[in-house]
C-alpha positions as CSV (number, residue, x, y, z in Angstrom):
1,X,13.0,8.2,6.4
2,X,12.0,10.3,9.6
3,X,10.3,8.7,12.0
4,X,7.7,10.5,14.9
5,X,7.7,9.1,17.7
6,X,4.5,9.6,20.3
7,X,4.2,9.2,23.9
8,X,2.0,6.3,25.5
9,X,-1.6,6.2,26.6
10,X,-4.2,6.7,24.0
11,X,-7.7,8.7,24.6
12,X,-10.0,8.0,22.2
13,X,-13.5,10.1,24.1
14,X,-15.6,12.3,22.1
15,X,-14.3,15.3,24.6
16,X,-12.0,18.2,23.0
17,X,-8.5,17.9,24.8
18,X,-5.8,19.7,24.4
19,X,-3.5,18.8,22.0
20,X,-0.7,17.9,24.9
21,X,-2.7,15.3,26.1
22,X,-3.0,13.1,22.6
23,X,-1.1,10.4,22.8
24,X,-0.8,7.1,22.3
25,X,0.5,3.5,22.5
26,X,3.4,2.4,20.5
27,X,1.0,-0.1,19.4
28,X,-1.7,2.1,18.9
29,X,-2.9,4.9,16.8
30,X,-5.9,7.3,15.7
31,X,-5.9,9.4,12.7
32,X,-8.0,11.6,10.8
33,X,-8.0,12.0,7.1
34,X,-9.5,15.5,5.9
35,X,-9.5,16.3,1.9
36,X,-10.9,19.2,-0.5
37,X,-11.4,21.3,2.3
38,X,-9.6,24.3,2.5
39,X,-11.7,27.2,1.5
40,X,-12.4,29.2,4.9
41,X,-16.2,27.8,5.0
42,X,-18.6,27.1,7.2
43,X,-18.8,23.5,5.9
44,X,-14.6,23.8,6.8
45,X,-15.3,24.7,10.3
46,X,-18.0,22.1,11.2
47,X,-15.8,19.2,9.7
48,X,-12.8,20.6,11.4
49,X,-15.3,20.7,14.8
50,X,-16.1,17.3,14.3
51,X,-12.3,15.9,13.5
52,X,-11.3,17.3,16.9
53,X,-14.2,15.9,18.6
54,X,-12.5,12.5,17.5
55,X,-9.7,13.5,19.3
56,X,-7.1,12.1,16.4
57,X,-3.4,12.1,17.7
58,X,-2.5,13.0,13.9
59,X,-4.0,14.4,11.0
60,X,-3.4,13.9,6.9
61,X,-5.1,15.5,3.5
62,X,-5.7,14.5,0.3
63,X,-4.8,17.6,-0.9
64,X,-6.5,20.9,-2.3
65,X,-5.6,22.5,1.3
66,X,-5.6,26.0,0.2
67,X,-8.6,27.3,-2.3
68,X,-8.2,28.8,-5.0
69,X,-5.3,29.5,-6.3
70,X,-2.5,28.2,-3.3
71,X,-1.7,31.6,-2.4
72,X,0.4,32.7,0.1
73,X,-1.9,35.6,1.6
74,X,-4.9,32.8,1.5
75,X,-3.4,29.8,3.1
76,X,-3.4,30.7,7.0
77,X,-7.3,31.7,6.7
78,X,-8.0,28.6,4.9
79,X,-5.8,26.2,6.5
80,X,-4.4,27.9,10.1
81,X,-7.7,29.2,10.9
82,X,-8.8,25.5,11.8
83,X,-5.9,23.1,12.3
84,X,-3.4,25.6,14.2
85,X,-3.0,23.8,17.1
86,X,-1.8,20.3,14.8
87,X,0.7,22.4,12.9
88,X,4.7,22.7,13.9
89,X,6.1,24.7,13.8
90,X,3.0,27.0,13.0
91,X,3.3,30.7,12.6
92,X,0.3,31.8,11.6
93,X,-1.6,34.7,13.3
94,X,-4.8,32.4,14.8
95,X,-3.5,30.7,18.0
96,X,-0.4,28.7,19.1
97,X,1.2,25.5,17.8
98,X,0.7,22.4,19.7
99,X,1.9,22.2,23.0
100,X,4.0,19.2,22.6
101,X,6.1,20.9,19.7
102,X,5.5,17.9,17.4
103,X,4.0,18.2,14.2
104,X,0.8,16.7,14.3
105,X,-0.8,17.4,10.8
106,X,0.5,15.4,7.3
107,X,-1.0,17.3,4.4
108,X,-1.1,15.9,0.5
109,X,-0.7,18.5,-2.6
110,X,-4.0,19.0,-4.5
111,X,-4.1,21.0,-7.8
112,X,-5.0,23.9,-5.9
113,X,-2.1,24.0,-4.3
114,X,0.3,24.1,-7.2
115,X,-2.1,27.3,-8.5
116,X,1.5,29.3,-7.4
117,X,4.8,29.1,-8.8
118,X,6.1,25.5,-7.7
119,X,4.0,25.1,-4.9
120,X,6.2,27.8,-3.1
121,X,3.5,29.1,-0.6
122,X,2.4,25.5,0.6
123,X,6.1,23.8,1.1
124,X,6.8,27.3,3.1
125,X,3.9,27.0,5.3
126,X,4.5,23.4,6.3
127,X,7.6,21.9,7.7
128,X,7.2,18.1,6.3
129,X,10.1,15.3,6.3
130,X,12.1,14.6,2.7
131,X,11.6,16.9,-0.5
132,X,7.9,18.0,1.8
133,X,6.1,16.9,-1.7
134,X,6.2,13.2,-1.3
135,X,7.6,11.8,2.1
136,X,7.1,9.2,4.4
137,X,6.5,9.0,8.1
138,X,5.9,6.0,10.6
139,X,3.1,6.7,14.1
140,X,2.7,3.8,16.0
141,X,2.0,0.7,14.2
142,X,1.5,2.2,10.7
143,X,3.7,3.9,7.6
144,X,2.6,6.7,6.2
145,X,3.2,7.5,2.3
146,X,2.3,10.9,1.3
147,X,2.4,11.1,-2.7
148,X,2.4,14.2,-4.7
149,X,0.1,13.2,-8.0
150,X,-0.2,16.7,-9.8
151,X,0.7,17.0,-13.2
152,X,3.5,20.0,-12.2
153,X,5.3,17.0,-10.1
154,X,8.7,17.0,-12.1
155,X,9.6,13.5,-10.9
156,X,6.0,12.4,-11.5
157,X,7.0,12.1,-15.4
158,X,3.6,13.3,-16.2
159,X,2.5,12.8,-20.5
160,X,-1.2,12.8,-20.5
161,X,-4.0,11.5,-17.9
162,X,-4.4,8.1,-19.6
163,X,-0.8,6.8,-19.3
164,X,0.4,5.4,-16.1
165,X,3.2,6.9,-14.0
166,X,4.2,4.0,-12.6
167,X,7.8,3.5,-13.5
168,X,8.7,7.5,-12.3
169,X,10.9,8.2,-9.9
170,X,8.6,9.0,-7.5
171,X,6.4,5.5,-8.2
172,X,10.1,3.7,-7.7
173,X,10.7,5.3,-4.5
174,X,7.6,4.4,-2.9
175,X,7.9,0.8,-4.8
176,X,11.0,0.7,-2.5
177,X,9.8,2.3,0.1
178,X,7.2,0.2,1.1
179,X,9.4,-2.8,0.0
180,X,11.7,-2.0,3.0
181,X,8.7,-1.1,5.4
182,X,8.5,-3.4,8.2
183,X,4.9,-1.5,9.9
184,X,2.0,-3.5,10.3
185,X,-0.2,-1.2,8.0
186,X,1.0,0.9,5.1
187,X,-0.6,3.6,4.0
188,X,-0.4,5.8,0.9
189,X,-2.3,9.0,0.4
190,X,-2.6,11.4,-2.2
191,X,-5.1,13.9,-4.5
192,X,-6.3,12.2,-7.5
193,X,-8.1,8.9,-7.2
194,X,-6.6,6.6,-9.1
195,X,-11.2,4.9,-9.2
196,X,-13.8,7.6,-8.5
197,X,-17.8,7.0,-9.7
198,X,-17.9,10.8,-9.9
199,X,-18.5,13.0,-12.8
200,X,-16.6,15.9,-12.3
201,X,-13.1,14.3,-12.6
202,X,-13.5,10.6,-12.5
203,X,-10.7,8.4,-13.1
204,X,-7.1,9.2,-12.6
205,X,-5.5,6.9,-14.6
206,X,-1.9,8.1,-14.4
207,X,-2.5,7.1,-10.8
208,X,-3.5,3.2,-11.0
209,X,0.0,1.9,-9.7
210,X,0.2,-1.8,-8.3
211,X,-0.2,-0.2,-5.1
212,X,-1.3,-3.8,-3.3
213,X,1.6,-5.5,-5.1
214,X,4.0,-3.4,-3.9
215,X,3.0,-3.8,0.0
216,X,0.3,-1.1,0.4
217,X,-2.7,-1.6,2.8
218,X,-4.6,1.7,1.4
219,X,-4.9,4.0,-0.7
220,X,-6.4,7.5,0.3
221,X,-7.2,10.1,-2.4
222,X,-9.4,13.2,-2.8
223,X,-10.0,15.4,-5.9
224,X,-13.9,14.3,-6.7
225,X,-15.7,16.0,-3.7
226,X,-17.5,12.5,-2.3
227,X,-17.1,10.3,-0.3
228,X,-16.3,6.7,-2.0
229,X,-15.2,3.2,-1.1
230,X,-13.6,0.7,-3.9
231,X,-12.4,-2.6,-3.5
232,X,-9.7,-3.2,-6.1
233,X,-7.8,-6.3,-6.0
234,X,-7.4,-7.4,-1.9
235,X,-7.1,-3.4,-0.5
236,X,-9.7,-0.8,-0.1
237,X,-9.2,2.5,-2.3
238,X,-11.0,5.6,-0.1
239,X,-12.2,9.0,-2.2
240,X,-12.5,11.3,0.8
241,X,-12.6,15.0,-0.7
242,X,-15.8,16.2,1.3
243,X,-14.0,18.4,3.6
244,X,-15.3,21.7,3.0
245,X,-15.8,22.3,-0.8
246,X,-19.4,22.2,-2.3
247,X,-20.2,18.7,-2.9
248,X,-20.0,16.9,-6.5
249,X,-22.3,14.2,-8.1
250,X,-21.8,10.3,-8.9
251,X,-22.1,8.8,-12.4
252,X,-22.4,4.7,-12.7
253,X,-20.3,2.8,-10.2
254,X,-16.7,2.1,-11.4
255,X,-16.0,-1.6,-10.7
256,X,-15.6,-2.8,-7.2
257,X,-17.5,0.3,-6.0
258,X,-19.1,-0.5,-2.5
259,X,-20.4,2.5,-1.0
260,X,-20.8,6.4,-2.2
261,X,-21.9,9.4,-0.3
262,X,-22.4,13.0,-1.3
263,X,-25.4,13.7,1.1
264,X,-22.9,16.2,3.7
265,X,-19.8,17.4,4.4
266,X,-17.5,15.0,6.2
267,X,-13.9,13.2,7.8
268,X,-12.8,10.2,7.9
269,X,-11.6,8.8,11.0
270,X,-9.1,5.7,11.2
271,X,-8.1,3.3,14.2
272,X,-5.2,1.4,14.5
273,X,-3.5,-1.4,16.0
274,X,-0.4,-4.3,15.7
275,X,-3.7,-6.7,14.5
276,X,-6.2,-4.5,12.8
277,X,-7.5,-1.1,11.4
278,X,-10.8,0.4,11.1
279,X,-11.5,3.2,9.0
280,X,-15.0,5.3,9.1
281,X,-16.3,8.1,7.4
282,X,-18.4,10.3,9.9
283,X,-20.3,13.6,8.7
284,X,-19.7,16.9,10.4
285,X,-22.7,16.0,12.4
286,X,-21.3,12.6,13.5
287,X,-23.6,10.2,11.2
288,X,-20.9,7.6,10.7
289,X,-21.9,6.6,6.8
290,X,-19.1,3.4,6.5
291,X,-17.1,1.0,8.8
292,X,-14.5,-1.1,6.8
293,X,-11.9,-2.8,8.5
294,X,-8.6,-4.8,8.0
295,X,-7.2,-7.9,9.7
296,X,-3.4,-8.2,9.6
297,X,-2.4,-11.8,8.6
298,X,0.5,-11.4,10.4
299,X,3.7,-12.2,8.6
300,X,6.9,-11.7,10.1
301,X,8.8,-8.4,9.0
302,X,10.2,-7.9,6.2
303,X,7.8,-10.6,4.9
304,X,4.9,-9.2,2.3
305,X,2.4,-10.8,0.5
306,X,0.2,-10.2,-2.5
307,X,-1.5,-11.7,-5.3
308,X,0.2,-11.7,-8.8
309,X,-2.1,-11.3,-11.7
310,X,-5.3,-10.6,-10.1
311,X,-6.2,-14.3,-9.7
312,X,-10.6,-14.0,-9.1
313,X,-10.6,-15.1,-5.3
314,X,-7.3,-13.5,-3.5
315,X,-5.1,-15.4,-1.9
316,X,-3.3,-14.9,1.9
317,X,-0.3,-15.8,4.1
318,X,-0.1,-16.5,7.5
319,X,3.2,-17.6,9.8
320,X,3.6,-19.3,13.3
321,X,5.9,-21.0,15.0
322,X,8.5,-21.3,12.1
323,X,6.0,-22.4,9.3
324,X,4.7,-20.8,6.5
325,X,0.9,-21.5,5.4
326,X,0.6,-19.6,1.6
327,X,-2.9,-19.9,-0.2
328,X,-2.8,-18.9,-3.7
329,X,-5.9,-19.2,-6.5
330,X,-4.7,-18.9,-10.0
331,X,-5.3,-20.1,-13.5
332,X,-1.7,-21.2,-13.4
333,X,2.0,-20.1,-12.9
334,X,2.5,-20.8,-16.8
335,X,3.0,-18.9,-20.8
336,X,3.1,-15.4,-20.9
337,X,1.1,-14.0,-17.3
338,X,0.9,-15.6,-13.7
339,X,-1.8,-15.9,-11.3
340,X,-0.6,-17.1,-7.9
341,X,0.1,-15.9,-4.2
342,X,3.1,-14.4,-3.4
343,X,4.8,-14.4,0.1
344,X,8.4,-12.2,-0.4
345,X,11.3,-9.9,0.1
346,X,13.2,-7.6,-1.9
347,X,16.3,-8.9,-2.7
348,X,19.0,-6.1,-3.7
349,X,22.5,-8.2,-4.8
350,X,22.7,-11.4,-4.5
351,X,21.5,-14.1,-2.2
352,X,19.3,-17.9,-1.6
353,X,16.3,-18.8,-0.3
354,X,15.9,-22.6,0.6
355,X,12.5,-24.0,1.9
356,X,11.2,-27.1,2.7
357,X,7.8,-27.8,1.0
358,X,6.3,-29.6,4.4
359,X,2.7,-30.2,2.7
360,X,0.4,-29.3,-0.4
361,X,-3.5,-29.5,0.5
362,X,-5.0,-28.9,-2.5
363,X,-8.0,-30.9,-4.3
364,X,-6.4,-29.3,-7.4
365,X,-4.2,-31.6,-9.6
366,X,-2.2,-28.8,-11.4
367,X,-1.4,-26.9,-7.9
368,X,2.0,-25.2,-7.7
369,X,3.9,-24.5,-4.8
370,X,7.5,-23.7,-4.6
371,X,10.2,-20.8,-4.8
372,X,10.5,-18.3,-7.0
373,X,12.8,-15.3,-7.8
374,X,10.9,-12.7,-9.8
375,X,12.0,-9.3,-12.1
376,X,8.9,-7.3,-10.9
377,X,5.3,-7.9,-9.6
378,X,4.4,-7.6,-13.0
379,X,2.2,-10.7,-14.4
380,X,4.5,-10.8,-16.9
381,X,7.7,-10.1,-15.4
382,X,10.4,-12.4,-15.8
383,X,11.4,-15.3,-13.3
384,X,12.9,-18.3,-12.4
385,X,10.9,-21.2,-9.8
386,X,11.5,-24.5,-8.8
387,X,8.4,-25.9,-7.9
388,X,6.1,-29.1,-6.6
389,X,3.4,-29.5,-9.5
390,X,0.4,-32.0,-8.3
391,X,2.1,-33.1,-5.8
392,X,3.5,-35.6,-8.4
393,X,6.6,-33.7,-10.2
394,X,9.2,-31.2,-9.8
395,X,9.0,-28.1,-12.1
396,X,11.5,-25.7,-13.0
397,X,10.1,-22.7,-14.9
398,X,11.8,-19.4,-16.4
399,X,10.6,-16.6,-18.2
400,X,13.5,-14.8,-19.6
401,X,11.6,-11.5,-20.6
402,X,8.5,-9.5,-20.1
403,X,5.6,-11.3,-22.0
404,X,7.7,-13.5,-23.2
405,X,6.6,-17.0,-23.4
406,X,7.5,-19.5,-20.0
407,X,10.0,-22.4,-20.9
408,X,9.9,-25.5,-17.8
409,X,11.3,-28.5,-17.4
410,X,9.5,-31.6,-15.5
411,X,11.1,-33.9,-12.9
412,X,8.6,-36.9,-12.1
413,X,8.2,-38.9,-8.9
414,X,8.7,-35.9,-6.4
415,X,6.2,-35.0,-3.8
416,X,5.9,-33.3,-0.2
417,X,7.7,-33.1,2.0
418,X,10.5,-31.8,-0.4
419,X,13.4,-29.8,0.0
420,X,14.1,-26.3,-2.6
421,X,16.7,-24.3,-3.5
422,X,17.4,-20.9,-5.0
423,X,20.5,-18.8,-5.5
424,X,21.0,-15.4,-7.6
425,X,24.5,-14.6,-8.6
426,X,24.7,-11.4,-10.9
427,X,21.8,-12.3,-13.5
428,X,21.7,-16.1,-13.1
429,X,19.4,-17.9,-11.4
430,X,20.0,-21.3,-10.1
431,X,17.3,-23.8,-8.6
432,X,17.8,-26.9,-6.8
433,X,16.0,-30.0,-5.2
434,X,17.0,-32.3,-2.3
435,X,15.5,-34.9,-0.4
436,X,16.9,-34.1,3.1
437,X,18.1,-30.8,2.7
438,X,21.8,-31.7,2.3
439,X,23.1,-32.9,-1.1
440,X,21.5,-30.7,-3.8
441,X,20.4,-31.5,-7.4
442,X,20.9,-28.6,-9.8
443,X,17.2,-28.7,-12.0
444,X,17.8,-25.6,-14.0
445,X,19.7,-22.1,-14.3
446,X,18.1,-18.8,-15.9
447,X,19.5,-15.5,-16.8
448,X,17.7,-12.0,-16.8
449,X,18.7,-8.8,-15.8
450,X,17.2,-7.3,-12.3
451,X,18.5,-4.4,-10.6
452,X,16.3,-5.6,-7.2
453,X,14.6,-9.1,-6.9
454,X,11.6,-10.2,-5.4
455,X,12.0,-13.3,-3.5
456,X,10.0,-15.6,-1.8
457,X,7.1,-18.5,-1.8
458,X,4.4,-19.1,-4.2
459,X,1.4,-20.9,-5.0
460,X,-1.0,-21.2,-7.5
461,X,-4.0,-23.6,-6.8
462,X,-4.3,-24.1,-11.0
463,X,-7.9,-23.2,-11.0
464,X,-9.5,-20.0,-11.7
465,X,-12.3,-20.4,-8.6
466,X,-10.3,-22.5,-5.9
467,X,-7.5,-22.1,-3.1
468,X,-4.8,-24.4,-2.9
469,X,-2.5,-24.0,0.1
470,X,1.5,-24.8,0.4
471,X,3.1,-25.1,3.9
472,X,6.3,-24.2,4.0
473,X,9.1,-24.4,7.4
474,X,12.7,-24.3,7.5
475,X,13.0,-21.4,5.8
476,X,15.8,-19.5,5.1
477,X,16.8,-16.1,3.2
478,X,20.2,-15.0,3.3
479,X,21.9,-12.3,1.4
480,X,25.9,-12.5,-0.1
481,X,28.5,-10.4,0.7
């Protein structure tokens, strides 16, 4: 991974500055997002005027940089022209580089973009971290993923546009990229929106990846030129291709759709902090058209969180002062799918995790809360748990493949505060229960194959429109030689 690293003292006026004088706290960080807008317009020009205005200390696209074709003698008027002074090294013919001799400016593929042999004018142009076609990057408090979601992406494993890409090599290395990520906000970016209400292109379903159950924050995208805001699961998914290409038209809202624009040209321009990030789309006149912003919950790093089957009312994980507090809705951690909050690592190898279940508050009688060792994210993945059930039992729970159905077995007359244990050695799974933490009860063993294991706390309240919450301390993940 390469990391950029930016000075300290962030201005965040309306005034043009020179490009040496953005910078910014290591806590701290302002970013513009530009997409579909690289066709030498005027429509370019204004929306370039007005990102500048903002002052961003970085810049990243959503792709379709250079209209129409991705050629080589088109992409300096169409990209250079405008953004010059973010681009390092730049050698185009309209102007110097920045100042500071730091790249400033993150762009995405776009279709257009591959409309040349491999791409070849585009990765010669820019000077981008890793393969320059996906790569990460880290600014302040946030992780930036840029994806490359054409079709010509080799390691895309591309079939048709209805069947997911999700287990590629490029899916698995953002999978473990954000896995590892310890920034306060992740973000990934790419061209084809994975939900779009427009007509032109729509959905790209190749692109619907877990992207929340994997650690994302985001997801940016372009390709339908709009501007559109979609809540799926617990993370916003922005369409922001209104950068300088004529504008398209919106059909009937996909679900979770919560705002849509095509009335101008526009950017969108994101704030950030180590406790929240606002994100606003702003015309090239300066009408700001959507506010949306993002609280972090604050878990300690490497901790991540997410919901696991798309229970209706997500779920959330807080920590202080060595305890745990995990609320998790859910129909139930149960036969062939789960519903429940998750609070985990990545476990590569072998390792335990031992908790102490403190308290369960919960109205619920068929809450779960417990530890749980898990194949995938996947609602169907295979597992092993050991686990408090309504605050009355013990539960230890396997699934031994994906969709296959969950065999348990019950311990009665166990309740909070409770002590749990779970090991992984190769492909067996061992849970345990103790009263005080010191002699330990074997409850069950399972065996599944998992090249990388998530780990971690879980609870499921047991009803659909509920919250139950578990409140774990003591807790301890170690890894084995």
């Amino acid at each position: 991974m390469t990391t950029y690293r930016y000075r300290g003292g962030s201005n965040l006026s309306l005034a043009v500055e020179p490009l040496e004088r953005r910078t910014l706290l290591a806590s701290s960080l302002r970013f513009a997002v530009v997409g579909d807008y690289g066709n030498g317009s005027a429509e370019e020009a204004a929306v370039a005027a007005m990102v500048k205005s903002q002052n961003p200390n970085l810049i990243v696209t959503t792709g379709d940089n250079n209209y129409y074709f991705g050629e080589a003698k088109t992409i300096d008027r169409n990209i250079g022209q405008f953004y010059h002074d973010y681009i390092y090294p730049y050698q185009g013919s309209y102007g110097p580089g920045p100042a500071d001799q730091i790249n400033h400016f993150f762009p995405s593929l776009g279709n257009h973009d591959w409309g040349s042999a491999a791409a070849q004018p585009y990765l010669d142009y820019f000077a981008l971290p890793g393969n320059e076609r996906y790569y990460t990057f880290t600014a302040g408090p946030v992780q930036f993923f840029a994806i490359d979601s054409d079709p010509n992406e080799a390691n895309l494993g591309f079939t048709n546009p209805s069947t997911s890409t999700a287990d590629s090599v490029e899916a698995q290395w953002l999978q473990h990229g954000l896995a590892a990520s310890n920034a306060t906000w992740k973000i990934v970016y790419f061209h084809h929106a994975p939900y779009s209400s427009g007509t032109t292109h729509g959905n790209s379903a190749w692109m619907q990846w877990p992207f929340e159950a994997w650690g994302a924050d985001a997801v940016l995208s372009g390709h339908e030129h709009d501007y559109e805001r979609i809540m799926t699961g617990g993370i916003p998914y922005f369409v922001n291709g209104s950068g300088g290409k004529d504008l398209y038209v919106f059909g009937e809202p996909v679900a979770g759709s919560k705002v849509r624009y095509n009335g101008d040209f526009g950017a969108m321009i994101v704030d950030a902090t180590d406790t929240s990030i606002s994100y606003q789309f702003i015309t090239r006149i300066g009408a700001v058209i959507d506010t949306y912003s993002q609280t972090a919950l604050g878990l300690p790093s490497p901790w991540v969180q997410t919901d696991i089957g798309r229970p209706a009312i997500s779920g959330s994980a807080t920590y202080l002062a060595g305890t745990f507090s995990v609320d998790g809705a859910g129909q139930d951690i149960l036969g062939r799918r789960d519903q429940f909050r998750f609070a985990y690592q990545a476990l590569r190898g072998d390792g335990r995790i031992i908790a102490r279940v403190g308290s369960i508050r919960s109205g619920q009688p068929r809450i779960k809360v417990g530890l749980m060792m898990r194949r995938s994210l996947r609602a169907d993945s295979p597992y092993a748990a050991v686990m408090l059930s309504g605050g009355t039992a013990a539960v230890y729970q396997q699934r031994k493949a994906f969709a296959a159905n969950t065999a348990f077995a019950a311990q009665a007359g166990i309740a909070a505060p409770y002590w749990l244990k779970m090991e992984r050695r190769g492909n067996v799974f061992t849970t345990y229960l103790s009263r005080f933490g010191r002699r330990w009860k074997v409850l069950g063993r399972a065996t599944f194959s998992a090249s990388t294991a998530y780990v971690g706390m879980a609870v499921s309240s047991g009803e659909v429109g509920a919250l139950g919450e578990g409140v774990f301390d003591h807790v301890a993940l170690s890894r084995f030689a």
